[in-house]
DRENDO-1510 file (C-alpha; in Angstrom, 1 decimal, always signed):
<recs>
REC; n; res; u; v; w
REC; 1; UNK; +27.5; +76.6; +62.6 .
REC; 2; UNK; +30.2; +77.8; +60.2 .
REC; 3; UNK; +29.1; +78.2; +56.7 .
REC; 4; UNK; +31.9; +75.6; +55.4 .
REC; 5; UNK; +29.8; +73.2; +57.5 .
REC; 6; UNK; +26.4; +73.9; +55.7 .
REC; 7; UNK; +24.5; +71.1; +53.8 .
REC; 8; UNK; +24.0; +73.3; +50.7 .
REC; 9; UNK; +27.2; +73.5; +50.3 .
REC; 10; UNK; +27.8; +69.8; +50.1 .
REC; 11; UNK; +25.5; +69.0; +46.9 .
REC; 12; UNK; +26.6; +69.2; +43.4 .
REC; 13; UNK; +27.2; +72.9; +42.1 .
REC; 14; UNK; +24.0; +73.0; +39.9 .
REC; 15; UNK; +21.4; +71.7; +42.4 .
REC; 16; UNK; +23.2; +74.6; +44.7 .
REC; 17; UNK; +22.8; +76.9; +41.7 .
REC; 18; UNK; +18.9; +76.0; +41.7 .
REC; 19; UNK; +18.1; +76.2; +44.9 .
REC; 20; UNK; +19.5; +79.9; +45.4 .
REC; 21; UNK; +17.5; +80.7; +41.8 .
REC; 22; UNK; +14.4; +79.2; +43.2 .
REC; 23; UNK; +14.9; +80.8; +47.4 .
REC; 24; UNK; +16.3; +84.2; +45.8 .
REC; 25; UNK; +13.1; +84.5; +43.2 .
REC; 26; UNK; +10.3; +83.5; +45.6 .
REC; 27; UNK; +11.7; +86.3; +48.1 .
REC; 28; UNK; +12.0; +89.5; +45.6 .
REC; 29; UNK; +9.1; +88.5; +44.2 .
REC; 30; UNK; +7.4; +88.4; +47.4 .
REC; 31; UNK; +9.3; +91.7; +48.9 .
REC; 32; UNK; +7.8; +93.1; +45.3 .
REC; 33; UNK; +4.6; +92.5; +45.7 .
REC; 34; UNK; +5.1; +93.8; +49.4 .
REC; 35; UNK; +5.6; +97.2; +48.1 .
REC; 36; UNK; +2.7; +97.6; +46.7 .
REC; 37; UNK; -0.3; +96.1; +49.1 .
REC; 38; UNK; -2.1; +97.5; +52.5 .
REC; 39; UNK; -3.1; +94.8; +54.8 .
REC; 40; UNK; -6.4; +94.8; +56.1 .
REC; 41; UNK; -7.1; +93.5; +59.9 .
REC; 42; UNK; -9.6; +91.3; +58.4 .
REC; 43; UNK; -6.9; +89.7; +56.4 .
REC; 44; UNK; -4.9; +88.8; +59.3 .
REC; 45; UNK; -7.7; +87.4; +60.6 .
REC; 46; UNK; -8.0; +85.2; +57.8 .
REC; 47; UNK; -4.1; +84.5; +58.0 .
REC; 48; UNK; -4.1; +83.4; +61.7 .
REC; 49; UNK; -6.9; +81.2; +61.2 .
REC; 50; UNK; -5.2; +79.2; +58.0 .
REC; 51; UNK; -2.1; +78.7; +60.0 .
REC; 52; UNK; -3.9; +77.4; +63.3 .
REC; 53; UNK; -5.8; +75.3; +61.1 .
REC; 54; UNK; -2.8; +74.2; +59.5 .
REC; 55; UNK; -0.8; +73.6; +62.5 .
REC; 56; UNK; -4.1; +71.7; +64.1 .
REC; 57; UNK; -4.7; +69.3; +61.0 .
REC; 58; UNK; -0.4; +68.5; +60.8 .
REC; 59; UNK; -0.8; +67.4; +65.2 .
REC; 60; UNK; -3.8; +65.6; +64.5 .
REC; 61; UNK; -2.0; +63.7; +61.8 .
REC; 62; UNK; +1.6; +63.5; +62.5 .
REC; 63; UNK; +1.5; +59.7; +63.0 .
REC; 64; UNK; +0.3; +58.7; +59.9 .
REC; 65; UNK; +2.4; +61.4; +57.7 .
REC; 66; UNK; +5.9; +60.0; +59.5 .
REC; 67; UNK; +4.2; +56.3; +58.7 .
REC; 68; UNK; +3.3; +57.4; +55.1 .
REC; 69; UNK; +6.5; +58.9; +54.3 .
REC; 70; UNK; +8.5; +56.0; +55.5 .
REC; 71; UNK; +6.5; +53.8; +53.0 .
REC; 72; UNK; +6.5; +56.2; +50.2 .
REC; 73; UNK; +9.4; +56.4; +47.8 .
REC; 74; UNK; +8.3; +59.5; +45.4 .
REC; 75; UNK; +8.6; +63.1; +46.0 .
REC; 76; UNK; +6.5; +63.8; +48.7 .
REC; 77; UNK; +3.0; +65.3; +48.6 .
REC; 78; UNK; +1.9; +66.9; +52.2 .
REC; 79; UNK; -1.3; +68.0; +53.3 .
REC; 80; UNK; -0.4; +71.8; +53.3 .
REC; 81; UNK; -2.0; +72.9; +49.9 .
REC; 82; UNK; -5.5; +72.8; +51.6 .
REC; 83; UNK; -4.0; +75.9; +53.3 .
REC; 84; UNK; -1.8; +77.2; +51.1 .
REC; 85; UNK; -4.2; +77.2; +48.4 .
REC; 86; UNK; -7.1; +78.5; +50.3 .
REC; 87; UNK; -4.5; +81.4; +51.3 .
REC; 88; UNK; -4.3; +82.0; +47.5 .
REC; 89; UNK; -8.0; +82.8; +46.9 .
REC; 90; UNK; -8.2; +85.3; +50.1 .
REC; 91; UNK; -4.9; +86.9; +50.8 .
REC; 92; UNK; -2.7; +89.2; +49.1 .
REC; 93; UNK; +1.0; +87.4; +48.3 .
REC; 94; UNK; +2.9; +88.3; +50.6 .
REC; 95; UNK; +0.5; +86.9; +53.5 .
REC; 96; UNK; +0.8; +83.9; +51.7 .
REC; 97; UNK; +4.2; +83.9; +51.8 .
REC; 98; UNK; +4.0; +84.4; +55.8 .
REC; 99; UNK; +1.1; +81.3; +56.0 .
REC; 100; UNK; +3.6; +79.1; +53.9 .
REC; 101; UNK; +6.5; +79.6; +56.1 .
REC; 102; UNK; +4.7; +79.7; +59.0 .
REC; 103; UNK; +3.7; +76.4; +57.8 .
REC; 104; UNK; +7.0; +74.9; +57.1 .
REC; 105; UNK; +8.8; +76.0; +59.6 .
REC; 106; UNK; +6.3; +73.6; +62.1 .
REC; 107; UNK; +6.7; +71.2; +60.0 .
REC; 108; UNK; +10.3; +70.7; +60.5 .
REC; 109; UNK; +10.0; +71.4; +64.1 .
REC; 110; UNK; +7.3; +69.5; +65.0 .
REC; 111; UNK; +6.5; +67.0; +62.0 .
REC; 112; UNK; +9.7; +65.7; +60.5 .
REC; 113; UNK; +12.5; +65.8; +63.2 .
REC; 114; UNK; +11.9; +62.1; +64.3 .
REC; 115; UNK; +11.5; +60.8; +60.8 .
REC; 116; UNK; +14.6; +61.7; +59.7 .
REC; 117; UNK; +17.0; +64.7; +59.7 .
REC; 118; UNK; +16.2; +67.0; +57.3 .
REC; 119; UNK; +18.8; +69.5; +55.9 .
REC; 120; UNK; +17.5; +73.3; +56.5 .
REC; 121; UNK; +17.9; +74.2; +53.1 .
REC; 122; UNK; +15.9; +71.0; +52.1 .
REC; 123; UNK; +13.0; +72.9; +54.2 .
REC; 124; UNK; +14.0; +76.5; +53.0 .
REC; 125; UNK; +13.6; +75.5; +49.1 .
REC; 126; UNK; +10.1; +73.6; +49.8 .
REC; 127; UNK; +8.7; +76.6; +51.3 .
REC; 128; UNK; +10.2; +79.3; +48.8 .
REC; 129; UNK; +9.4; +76.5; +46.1 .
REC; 130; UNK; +5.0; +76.5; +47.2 .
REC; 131; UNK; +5.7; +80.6; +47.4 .
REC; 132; UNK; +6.7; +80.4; +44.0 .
REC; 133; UNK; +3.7; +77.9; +43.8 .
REC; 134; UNK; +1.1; +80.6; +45.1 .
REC; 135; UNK; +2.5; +83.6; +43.2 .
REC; 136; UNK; +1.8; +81.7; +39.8 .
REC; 137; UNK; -1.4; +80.6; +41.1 .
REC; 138; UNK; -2.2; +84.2; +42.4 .
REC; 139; UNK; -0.9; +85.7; +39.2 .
REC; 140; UNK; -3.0; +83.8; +37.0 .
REC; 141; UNK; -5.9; +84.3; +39.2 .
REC; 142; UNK; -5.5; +88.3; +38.4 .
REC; 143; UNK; -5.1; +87.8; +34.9 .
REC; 144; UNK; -8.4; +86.3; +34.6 .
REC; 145; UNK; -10.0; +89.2; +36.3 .
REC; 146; UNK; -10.9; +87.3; +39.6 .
REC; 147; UNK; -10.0; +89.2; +42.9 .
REC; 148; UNK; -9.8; +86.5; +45.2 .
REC; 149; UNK; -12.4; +84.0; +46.5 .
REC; 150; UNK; -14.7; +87.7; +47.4 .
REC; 151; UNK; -14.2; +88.6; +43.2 .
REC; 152; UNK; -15.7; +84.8; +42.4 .
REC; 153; UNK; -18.6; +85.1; +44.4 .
REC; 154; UNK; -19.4; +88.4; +42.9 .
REC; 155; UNK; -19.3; +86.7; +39.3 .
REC; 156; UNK; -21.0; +83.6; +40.5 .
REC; 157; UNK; -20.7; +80.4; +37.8 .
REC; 158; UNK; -18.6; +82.4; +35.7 .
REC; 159; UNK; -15.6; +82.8; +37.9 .
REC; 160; UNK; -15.6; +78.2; +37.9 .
REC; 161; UNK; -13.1; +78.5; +35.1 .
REC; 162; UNK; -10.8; +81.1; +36.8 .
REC; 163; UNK; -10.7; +79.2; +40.0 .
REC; 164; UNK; -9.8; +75.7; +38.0 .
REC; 165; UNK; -7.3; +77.6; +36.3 .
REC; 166; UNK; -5.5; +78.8; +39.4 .
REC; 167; UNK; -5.8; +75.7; +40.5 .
REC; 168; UNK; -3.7; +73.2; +37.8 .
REC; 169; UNK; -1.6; +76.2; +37.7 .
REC; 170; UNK; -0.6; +75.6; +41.3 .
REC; 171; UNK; -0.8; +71.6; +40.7 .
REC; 172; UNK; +1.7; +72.1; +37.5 .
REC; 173; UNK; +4.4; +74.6; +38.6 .
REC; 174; UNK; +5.0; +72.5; +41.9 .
REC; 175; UNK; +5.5; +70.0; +40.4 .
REC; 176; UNK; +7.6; +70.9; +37.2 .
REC; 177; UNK; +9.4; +73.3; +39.3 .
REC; 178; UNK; +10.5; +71.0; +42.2 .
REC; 179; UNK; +11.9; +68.5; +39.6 .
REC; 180; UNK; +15.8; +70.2; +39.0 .
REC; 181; UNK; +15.8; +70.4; +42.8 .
REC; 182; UNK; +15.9; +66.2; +43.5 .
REC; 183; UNK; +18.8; +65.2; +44.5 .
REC; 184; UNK; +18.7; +62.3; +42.7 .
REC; 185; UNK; +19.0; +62.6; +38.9 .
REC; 186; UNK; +18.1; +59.0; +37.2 .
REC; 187; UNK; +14.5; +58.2; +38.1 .
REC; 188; UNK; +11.9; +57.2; +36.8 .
REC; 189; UNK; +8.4; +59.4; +36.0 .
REC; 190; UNK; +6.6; +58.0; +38.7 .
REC; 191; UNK; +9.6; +58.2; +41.5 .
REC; 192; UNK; +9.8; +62.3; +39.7 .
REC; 193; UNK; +6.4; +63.7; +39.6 .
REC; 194; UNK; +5.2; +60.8; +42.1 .
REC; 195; UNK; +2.0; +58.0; +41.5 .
REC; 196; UNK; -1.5; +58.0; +40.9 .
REC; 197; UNK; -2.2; +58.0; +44.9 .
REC; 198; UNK; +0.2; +60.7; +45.3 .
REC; 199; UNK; -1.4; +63.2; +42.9 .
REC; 200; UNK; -5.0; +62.5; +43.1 .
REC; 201; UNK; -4.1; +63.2; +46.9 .
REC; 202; UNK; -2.7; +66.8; +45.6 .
REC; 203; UNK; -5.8; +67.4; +43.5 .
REC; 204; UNK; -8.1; +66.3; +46.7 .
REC; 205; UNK; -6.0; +68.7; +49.2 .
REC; 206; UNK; -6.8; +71.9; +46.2 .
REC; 207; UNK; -10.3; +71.2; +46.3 .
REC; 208; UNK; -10.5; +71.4; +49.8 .
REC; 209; UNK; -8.4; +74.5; +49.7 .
REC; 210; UNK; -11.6; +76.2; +47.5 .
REC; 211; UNK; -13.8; +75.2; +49.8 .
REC; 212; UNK; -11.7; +76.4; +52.8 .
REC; 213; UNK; -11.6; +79.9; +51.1 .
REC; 214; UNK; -14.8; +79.5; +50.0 .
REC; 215; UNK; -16.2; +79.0; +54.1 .
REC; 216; UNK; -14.2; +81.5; +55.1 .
REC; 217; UNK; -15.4; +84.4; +52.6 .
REC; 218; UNK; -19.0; +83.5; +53.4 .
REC; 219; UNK; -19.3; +81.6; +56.5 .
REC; 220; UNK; -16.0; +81.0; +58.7 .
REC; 221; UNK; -17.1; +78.7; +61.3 .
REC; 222; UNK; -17.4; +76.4; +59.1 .
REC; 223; UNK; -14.3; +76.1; +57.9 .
REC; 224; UNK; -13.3; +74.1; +60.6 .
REC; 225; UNK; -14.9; +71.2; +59.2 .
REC; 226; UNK; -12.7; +70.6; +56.8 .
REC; 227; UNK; -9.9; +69.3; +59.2 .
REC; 228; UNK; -12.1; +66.3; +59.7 .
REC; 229; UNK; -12.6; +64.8; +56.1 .
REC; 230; UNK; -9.1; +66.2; +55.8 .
REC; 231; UNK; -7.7; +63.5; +58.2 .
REC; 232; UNK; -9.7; +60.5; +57.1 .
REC; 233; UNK; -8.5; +61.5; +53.5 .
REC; 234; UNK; -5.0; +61.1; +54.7 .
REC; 235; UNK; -5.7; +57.9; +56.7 .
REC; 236; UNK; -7.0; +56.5; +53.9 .
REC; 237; UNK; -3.7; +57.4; +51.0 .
REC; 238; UNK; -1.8; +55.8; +53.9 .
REC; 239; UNK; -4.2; +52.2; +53.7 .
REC; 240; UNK; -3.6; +52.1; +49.9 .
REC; 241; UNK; +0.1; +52.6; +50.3 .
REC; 242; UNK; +0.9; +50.4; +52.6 .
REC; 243; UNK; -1.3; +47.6; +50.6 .
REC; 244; UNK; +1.2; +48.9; +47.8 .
REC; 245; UNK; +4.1; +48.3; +50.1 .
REC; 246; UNK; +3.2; +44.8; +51.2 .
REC; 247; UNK; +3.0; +43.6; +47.6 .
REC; 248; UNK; +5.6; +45.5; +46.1 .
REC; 249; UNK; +9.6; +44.4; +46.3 .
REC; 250; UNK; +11.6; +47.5; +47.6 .
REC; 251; UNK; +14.6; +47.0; +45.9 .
REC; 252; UNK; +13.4; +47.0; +42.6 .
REC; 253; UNK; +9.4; +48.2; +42.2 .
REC; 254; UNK; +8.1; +45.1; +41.1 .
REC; 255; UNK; +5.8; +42.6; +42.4 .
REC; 256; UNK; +7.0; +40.5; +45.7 .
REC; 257; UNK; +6.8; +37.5; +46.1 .
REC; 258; UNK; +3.0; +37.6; +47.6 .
REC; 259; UNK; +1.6; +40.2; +45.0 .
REC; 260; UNK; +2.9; +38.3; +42.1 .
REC; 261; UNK; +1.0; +35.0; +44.1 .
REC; 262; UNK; -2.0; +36.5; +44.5 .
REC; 263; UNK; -2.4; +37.6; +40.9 .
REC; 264; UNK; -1.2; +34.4; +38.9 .
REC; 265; UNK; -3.8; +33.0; +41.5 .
REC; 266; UNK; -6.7; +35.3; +40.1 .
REC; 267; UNK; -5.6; +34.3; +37.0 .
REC; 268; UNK; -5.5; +31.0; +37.3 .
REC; 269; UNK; -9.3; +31.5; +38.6 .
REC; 270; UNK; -10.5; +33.4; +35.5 .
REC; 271; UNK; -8.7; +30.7; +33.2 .
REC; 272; UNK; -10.3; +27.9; +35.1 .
REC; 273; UNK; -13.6; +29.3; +34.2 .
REC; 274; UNK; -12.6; +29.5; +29.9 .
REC; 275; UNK; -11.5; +25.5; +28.9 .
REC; 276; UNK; -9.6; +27.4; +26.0 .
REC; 277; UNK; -7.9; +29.5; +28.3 .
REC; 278; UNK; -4.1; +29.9; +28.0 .
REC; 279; UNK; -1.5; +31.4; +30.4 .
REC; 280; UNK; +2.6; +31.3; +30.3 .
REC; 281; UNK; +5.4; +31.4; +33.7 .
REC; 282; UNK; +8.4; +32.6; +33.0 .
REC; 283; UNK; +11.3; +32.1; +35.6 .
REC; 284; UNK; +14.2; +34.2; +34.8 .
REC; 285; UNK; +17.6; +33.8; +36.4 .
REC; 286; UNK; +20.4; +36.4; +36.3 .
REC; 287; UNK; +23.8; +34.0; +35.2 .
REC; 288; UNK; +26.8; +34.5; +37.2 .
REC; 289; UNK; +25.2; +37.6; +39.2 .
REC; 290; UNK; +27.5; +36.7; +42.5 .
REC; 291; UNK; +30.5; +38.0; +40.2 .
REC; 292; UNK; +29.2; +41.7; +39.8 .
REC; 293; UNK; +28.7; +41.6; +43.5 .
REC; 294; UNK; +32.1; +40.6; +44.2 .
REC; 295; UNK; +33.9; +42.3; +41.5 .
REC; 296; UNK; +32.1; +45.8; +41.6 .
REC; 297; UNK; +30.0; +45.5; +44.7 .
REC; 298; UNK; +26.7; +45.2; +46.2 .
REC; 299; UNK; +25.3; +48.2; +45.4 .
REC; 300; UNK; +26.7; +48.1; +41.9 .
REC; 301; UNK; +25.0; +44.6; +42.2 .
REC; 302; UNK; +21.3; +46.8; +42.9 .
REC; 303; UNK; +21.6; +48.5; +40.5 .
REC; 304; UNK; +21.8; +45.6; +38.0 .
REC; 305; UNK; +18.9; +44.3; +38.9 .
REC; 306; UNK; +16.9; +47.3; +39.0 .
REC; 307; UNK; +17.8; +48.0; +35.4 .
REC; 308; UNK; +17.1; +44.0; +34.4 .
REC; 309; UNK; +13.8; +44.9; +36.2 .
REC; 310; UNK; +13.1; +47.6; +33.9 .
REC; 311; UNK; +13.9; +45.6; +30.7 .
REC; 312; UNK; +12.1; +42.9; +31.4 .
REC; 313; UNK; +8.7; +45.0; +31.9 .
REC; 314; UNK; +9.6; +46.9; +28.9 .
REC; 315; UNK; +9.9; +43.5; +27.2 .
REC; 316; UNK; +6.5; +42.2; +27.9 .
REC; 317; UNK; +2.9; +43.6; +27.6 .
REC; 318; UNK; +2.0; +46.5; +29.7 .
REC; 319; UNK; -0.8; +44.0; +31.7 .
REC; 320; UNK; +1.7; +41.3; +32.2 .
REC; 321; UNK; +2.9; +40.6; +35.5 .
REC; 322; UNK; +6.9; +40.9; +36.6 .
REC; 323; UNK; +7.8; +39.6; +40.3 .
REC; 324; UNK; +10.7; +39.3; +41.6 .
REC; 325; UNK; +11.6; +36.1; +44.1 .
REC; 326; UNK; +14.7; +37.5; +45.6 .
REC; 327; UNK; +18.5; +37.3; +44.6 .
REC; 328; UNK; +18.4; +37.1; +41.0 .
REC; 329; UNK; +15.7; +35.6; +40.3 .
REC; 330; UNK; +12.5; +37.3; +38.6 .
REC; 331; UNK; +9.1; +35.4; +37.3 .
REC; 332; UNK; +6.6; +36.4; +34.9 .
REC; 333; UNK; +2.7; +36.0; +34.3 .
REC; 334; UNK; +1.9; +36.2; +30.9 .
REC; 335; UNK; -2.2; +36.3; +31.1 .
REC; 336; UNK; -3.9; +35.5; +27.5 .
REC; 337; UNK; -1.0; +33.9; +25.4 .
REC; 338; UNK; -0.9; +30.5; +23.1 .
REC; 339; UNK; +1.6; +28.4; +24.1 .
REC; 340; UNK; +3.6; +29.3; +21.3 .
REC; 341; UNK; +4.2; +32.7; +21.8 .
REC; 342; UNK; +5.1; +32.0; +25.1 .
REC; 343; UNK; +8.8; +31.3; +24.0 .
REC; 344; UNK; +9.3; +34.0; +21.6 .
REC; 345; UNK; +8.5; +36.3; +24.8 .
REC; 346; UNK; +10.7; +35.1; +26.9 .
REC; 347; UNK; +13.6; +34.5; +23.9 .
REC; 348; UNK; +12.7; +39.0; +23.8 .
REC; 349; UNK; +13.9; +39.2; +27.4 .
REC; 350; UNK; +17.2; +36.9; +26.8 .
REC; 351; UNK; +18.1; +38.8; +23.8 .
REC; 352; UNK; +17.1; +42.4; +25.7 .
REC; 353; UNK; +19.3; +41.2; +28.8 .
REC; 354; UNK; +22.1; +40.2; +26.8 .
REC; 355; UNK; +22.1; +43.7; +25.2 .
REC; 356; UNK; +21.4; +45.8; +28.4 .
REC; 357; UNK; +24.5; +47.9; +29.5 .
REC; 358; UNK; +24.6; +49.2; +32.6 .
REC; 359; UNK; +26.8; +52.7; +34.0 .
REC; 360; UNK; +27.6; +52.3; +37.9 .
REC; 361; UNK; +29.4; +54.0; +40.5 .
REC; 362; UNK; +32.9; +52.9; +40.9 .
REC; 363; UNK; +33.9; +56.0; +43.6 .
REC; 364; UNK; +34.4; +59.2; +41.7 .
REC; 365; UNK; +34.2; +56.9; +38.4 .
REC; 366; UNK; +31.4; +55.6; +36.0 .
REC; 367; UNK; +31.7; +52.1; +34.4 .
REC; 368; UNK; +29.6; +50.7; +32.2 .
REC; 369; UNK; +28.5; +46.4; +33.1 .
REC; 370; UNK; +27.9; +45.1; +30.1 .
REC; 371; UNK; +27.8; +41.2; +29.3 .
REC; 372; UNK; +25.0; +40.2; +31.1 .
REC; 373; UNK; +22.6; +37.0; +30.4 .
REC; 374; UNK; +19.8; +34.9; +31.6 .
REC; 375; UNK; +18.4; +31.7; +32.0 .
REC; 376; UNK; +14.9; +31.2; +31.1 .
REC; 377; UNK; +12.5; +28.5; +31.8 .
REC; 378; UNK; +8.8; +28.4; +30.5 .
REC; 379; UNK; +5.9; +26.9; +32.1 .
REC; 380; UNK; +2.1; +27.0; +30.1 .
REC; 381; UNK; -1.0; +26.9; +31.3 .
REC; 382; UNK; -2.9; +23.9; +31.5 .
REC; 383; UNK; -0.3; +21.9; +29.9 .
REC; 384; UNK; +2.7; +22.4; +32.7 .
REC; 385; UNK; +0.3; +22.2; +35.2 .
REC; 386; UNK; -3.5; +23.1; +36.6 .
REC; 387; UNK; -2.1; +24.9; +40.1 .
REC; 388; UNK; +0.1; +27.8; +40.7 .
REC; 389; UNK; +2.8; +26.3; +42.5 .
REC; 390; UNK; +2.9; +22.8; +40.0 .
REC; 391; UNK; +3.3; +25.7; +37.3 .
REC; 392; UNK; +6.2; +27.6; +39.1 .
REC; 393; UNK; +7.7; +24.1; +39.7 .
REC; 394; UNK; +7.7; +23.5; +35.9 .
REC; 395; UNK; +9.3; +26.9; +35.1 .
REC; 396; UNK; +11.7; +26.5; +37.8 .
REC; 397; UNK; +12.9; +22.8; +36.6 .
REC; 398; UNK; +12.4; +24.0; +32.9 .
REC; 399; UNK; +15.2; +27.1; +34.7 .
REC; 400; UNK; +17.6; +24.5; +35.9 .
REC; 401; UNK; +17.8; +22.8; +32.8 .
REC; 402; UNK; +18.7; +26.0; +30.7 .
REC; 403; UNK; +21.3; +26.5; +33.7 .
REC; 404; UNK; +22.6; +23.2; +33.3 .
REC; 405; UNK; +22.7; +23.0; +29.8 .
REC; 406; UNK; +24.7; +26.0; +29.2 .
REC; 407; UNK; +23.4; +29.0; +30.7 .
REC; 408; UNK; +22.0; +32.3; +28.2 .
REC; 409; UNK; +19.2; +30.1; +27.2 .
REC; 410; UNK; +15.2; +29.4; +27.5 .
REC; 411; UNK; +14.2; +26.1; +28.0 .
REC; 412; UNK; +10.9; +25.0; +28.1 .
REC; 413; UNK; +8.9; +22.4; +29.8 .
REC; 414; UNK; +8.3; +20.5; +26.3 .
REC; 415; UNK; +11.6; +20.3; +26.3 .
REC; 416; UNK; +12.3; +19.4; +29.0 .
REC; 417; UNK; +10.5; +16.3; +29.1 .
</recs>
């Protein structure tokens, strides 16, 4: 292919800029430390059996990683740090650098190629980026005095500290390091450095790597049974994700229509079981949203209401509920409120709306949306209603008459009969 045709050369000049940094750093570093080792046959050993591992536990689990990253929207985590890691604590660098992309390079043959097409240097940059992972892992590792996974045993409890260290050094400079290199700029800190799921799943996989280095340097058969608890680990990110998924609105991260359901519902329970319980519904309705659509486009139109989503959550309390119904139209569980406060919430999100400005792609050009407002109605808990759908009822009506009635408005049920 002719280098005018390469994918690298297609992105924005800094994230090219980066990704030659990062691919040009991991390989003098690693043709450095080259220089100045002598491989041992036992460490080749070592190395063969970390990459047929590797390769073994990827097969076994290629189903669920191309179902897993189809239902995961953050940087993605994969299952090679076990290895990687492990490689840390028993081989010199530049072995490491050999088990990485050894590593990688099945990956993209074998792993991601039906999942979707992956640009080469999107696969060159993950595998210099972990070599760049492992060489700060490795380094700190040295400067603590510990040679390897053999140097810890020899210190016994005292080398814990050195091995923990090595370890949220690996965990921190992937993931500060991969940042620059997203392609996409505004996101949020989950969608950048991933969720809860994601990174628990990353501090599981290091673990494992100790304890794969650990078997090794003491006892390598059994190594090999880490593969298995390996597998139902990633079975079991993938069960919580896609519960995630089937509650969670694509489009803009918030509750669908079923997870917002099924918690007004729990709450609904709890308050049923306190007679001076109190709860508030918001229904919150974009005005005149079908003219950014038509006037700027649909995707302009997306990200509108992904930036209305983020307002309103930033308008409410961190354990209050935002859903979105679809279109325009968002709804809101306010758990643990008087009735009175109910309205100043939802007069917050009118006034934050009306104040939200938005910048969108117009082709090569930015403009800014600005205008924007919502119709508000209100709905409380027992008075609107005893049942979740008599309550969204009264919002919704209480919605229709702030529509009606002039639009950029919240109307409550009170007031509306």
């Amino acid at each position: 292919m002719s280098p005018r045709r390469w994918s690298l050369l297609a992105q924005r000049p800094r994230l090219i800029g980066y990704v030659l940094l990062v691919e040009t750093t991991a390989l003098a570093l690693t043709a450095a430390t080259a220089a100045t080792v002598s491989i041992r046959p036992r460490e080749v050993a070592v190395l063969a059996a970390l990459a047929g591992m590797g390769v073994l536990q990827a097969e076994l689990g290629r189903q669920v990683e191309r179902v897993r990253r189809r239902v995961n929207n953050t940087p993605h985590i994969n299952m090679t740090s076990v290895w990687t890691f492990a490689g840390v604590l028993l081989l010199p660098t530049v072995l490491v650098a050999v088990l990485v992309a050894t590593l990688y390079l099945h990956l993209a043959v074998r792993s991601w190629y039906r999942l979707r097409r992956v640009p080469a240097f999107r696969t060159v940059f993950n595998s210099c980026l972990v070599i760049l992972t492992c060489h700060a892992a490795g380094f700190v590792l040295a400067r603590t005095g510990i040679d390897g996974m053999d140097g810890a045993l020899d210190r016994g409890w005292t080398s814990i500290g050195a091995l923990a260290l090595a370890a949220v050094t690996y965990f921190l400079v992937g993931a500060l390091v991969a940042v620059p290199g997203l392609s996409v700029t505004s996101r949020s800190f989950q969608e950048l450095f991933g969720g809860w799921a994601d990174n628990l799943l990353e501090v599981a996989t290091l673990c494992l790597g100790m304890l794969t280095a650990l078997a090794l340097a003491t006892f390598p058969a059994l190594a090999a049974v880490v593969i298995p608890p390996l597998l139902l680990l990633h079975r079991g990110v993938l069960v919580k994700q896609l519960e995630v998924a089937a509650t969670t609105d694509e489009k803009t991260g918030l509750f669908n229509t079923l997870g917002w359901h099924n918690l007004a519902s729990h709450e609904l329970t709890r308050a049923k079981r306190d007679e001076h319980a109190s709860f508030g519904v918001l229904m919150v309705d974009l005005d005149h949203f079908k003219l950014i659509n038509d006037r700027h486009g649909h995707l302009a139109g997306d990200t509108v209401l992904k930036a209305v989503a983020t307002t309103i959550g930033h308008a409410v309390r961190d354990y209050d509920s935002v859903g979105r119904f679809g279109g325009e139209e968002f709804v809101v569980l306010l758990p643990d409120i008087a009735e009175t406060e109910v309205v100043t919430v939802a007069e917050r999100i009118r006034d934050a709306v009306a104040r939200l400005e938005v910048e969108v792609a117009d082709g090569d050009e930015e403009k800014v949306i600005t205008g924007l407002s919502a119709s508000i109605g209100v709905a409380t808990y027992p008075g609107a209603g005893t049942v979740v759908e008599r309550l969204l009822q009264a919002a919704d009506t209480a919605l229709y008459e702030a529509k009606n009635t002039g639009r950029n408005k919240v109307v409550s049920i009170v007031d509306v009969a």
